[in-house]
Structures are given as structure tokens and as C-alpha cells.
C-alpha positions as CSV (number, residue, x, y, z in Angstrom):
1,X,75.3,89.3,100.5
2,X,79.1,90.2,100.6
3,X,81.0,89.4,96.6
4,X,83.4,87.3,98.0
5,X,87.0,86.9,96.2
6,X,89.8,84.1,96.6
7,X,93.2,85.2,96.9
8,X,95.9,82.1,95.9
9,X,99.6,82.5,95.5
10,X,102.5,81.1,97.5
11,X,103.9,81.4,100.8
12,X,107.4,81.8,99.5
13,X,106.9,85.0,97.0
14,X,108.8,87.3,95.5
15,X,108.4,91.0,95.8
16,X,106.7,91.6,93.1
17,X,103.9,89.3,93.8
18,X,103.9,90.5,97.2
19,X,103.5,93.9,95.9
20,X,100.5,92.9,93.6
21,X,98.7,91.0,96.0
22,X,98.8,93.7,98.2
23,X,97.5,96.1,95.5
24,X,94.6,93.5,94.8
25,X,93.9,93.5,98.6
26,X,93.4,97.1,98.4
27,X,91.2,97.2,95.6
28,X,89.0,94.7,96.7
29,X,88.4,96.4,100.2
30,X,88.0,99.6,98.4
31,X,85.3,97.9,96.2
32,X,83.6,96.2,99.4
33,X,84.2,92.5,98.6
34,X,85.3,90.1,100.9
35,X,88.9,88.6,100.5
36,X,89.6,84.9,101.2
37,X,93.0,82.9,101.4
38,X,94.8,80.7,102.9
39,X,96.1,82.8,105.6
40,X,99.6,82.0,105.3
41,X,102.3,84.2,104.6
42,X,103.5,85.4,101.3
43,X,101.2,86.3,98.6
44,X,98.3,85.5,101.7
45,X,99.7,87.7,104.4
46,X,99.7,90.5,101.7
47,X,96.3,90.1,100.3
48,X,95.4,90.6,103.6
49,X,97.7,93.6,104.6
50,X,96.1,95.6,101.6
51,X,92.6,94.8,102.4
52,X,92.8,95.5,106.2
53,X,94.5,98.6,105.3
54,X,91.6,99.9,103.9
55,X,88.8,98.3,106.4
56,X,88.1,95.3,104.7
57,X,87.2,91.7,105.4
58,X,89.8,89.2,105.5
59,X,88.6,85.5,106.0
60,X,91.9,83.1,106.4
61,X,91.0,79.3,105.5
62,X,94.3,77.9,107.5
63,X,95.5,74.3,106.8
64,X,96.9,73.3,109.9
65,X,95.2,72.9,113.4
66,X,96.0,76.2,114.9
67,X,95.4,79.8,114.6
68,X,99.1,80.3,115.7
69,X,100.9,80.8,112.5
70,X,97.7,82.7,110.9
71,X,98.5,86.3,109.3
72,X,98.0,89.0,111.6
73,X,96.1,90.7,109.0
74,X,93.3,88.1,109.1
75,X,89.4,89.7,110.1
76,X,88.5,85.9,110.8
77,X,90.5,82.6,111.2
78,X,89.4,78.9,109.9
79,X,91.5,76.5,111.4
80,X,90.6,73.2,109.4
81,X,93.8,70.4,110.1
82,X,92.7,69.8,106.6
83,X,96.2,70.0,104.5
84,X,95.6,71.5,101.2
85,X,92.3,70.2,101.0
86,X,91.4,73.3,102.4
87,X,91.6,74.8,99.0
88,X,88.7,73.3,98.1
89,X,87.1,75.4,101.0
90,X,88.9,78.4,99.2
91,X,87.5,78.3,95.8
92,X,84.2,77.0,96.7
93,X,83.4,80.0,98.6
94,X,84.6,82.4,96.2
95,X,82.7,84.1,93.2
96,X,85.4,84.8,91.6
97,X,89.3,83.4,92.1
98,X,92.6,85.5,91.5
99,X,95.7,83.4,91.3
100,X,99.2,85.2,92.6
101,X,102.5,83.8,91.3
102,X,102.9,80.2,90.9
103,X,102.9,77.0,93.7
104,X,101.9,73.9,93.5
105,X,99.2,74.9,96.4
106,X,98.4,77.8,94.1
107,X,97.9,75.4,90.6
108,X,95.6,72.9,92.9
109,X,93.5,76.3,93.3
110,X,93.3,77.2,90.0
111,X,92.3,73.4,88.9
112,X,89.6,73.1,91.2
113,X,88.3,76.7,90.3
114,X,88.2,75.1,86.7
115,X,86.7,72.3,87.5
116,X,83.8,73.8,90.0
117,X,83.0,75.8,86.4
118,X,80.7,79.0,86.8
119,X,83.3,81.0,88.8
120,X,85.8,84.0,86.9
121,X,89.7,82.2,87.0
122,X,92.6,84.9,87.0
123,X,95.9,84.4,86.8
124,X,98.6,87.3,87.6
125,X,101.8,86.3,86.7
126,X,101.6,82.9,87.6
127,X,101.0,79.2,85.9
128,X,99.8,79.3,82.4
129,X,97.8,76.6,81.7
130,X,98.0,75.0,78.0
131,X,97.2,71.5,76.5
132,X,99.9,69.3,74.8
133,X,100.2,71.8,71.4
134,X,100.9,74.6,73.8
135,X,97.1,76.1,73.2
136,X,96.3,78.2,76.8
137,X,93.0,76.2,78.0
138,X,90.1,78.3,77.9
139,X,88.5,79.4,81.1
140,X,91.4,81.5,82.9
141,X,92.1,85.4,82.1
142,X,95.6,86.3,82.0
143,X,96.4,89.8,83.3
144,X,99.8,91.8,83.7
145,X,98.1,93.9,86.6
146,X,96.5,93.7,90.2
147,X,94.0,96.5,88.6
148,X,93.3,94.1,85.7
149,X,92.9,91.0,87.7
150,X,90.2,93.1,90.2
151,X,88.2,94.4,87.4
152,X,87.9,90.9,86.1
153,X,87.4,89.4,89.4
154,X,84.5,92.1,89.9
155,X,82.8,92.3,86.8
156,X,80.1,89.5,87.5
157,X,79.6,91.3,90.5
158,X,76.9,93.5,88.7
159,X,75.8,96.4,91.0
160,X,77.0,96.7,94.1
């Protein structure tokens, strides 16, 4: 069975996450996992520019009730006319979840990662998550790399 990795981050990125994302998209082709998003643009459309690029599988879990503004770059669409409860589709089918930058979209994917326990929760440059005394939660792996974030994402892979 295919390792299956969520992709989150905003529609409305900056470069630099853009970049990143596409770098993780990349790695994960190379490393034969499957790459889920949203399908959107942004950090989404990236993702899945990188891991097309390098022949792999890009499932798009779209919000809205149409394939028409889905990423070119998608291997499969999901059209669910579910809003962002769609992320819960998202994380739910990943083994492990990278997070891209920082949305509102993308903190309701880290918090239900969190909450469905069990699954690896990395964050690249994106929300840190901390309790009232400014202690980061336990549970999510910081990086400062896409290479970092893939390694991370992979390592409960075991063999492949």
C-alpha cells in the first residue's frame, strides 16, 4: 500500500513557501509516496508541480463543487462541495502531515492532525503552536527545511 503524505499551506503564499513546497513535492515523488492536498493554488498547486515533475501521485481533495479551479498538476481530483471540512478528508488519509506556511485553512489541518493522534505533524515555517506560558505543544516537529520536513514525514514509513 502507497505511504501517503498531506500537503497543507495556503492558497495565497509567498515564494518561499512556494519554493519549499515544491521541493517537498519532489522529494516525496522521488521517495514513492503519494502526495495529498487541497488542490488549490499556492502552497497546493506547488506540492503538486514538484511531485508530477518527477512521476508522482497527486490526489487533490477540492472544497468546492467542481474540478474547474483544481491545479493542473493534480493525478486525481475529489470534488467534495464540503468547505473546509474537506480537511478532515486531508489529514485522515494521510500517514504523516507536513504543514506549509501559515492559514487559517492550514492551522484547522494541523489541529485535526493533532487531534486524530498517531499520525507525524510537521510544520515548515508556519504556525507555532504553544500553550498560555509560550511552551510549543508537544506533538508537531519544527523544521527549517523541505528535506527536513520529508525525512520526518517518511521515517515511520519503515522500508519501502
Amino acid at each position: 500500500m502507497a505511504y501517503q503524505v498531506a500537503v497543507c499551506g495556503p492558497a495565497d503564499c509567498t515564494e518561499a513557501e512556494r519554493a519549499a513546497a515544491r521541493r517537498i513535492g519532489e522529494l516525496l515523488a522521488l521517495a514513492g509516496a503519494t502526495v495529498i492536498c487541497g488542490g488549490g493554488g499556492g502552497v497546493m498547486s506547488a506540492v503538486a508541480a514538484g511531485a508530477r515533475a518527477h512521476g508522482g501521485l497527486v490526489v487533490g481533495v477540492r472544497p468546492d463543487g467542481t474540478r474547474a479551479t483544481a491545479s493542473p498538476d493534480l493525478s486525481v481530483t475529489l470534488v467534495t462541495n464540503m468547505g473546509q471540512a474537506r480537511n478532515a478528508i486531508i489529514v485522515w488519509s494521510a500517514d504523516a502531515v507536513i504543514a506549509v506556511g501559515g492559514s487559517w485553512g492550514t492551522l484547522s489541518e494541523v489541529a485535526l492532525a493533532r487531534r486524530r493522534g498517531g499520525v507525524p505533524v510537521i510544520c515548515l515555517n508556519g504556525w507555532k503552536i504553544v500553550d498560555q506560558a509560550g511552551t510549543p505543544l508537544p506533538g508537531i516537529d519544527y523544521v527549517d527545511t523541505p528535506e527536513e520536513a520529508v525525512r520526518l514525514a517518511l521515517a515511520g514509513r519503515g522500508a519501502p
